[in-house]
C-alpha positions, 0 to 999 in steps of 0.5 A: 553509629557505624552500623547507621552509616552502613545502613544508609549506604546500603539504602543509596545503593538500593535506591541507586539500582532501584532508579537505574532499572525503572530508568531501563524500564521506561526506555524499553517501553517507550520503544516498544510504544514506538513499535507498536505506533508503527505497527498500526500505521502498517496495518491501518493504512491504505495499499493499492494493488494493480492487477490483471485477471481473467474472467472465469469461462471467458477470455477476456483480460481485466485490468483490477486497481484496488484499495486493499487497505484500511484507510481511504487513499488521498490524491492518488495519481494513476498513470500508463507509460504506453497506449492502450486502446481497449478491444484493439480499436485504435481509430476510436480515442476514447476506448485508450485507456491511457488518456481516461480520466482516472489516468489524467487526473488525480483521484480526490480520495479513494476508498478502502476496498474500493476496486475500478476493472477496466476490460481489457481485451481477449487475451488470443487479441493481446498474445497474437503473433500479429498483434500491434504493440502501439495499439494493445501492448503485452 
């Protein structure tokens, strides 16, 4: 009867060391499904970039605004802390980029690799020593 007690013994240990690694398994796995979640939504969701560039063989600024992500952007809200009229021409309020309607109002959904460009201006206008900075700031 003693060598049955040792072997039931050894079987709850067994199963004791069996359960406690499926237990670590199953933790471990539940985290890297947490991570790879995460790692998706990186991926998949939208990034809007900002940028200025130049028109090759011209001298004329752009302003890019750009969704370079994988998923539409919802209820985006573009804004400018500073006038800037387009060209220079301050006595015509539409050409103020700041008041646009891009710039006012919300965008509903913006789609990925959707882009708007708005010219800006020569970039000699922008960079001169005399250039008003309430009209085309730097």
């Amino acid at each position: 009867m003693q060598i049955i007690d040792y072997l039931t013994a050894a079987l709850v240990l067994i199963t004791a060391i069996y359960a406690y690694l499926t237990y670590k398994m199953v933790r471990t796995s539940e985290a890297s499904v947490e991570a790879v979640r995460e790692q998706s939504e990186v991926i998949l969701r939208p990034y809007v970039t900002i940028s200025p560039f130049v028109r090759p063989h011209t001298s004329l600024l752009y302003l890019r605004i750009e969704n370079t992500g994988k998923a539409a952007t919802e209820d985006l809200r573009l804004s400018m802390d500073k006038d800037f009229f387009r060209f220079g021409e301050a006595n015509q309020p539409a050409r103020n980029l700041r008041m646009m309607k891009v710039f006012v109002e919300p965008i509903k959904s913006f789609p990925p690799g959707g882009k708007l460009i708005f010219a800006l201006c020569q970039g000699f206008v922008i960079f001169a020593k005399n250039a008003d900075q309430a009209v085309i700031p730097t």
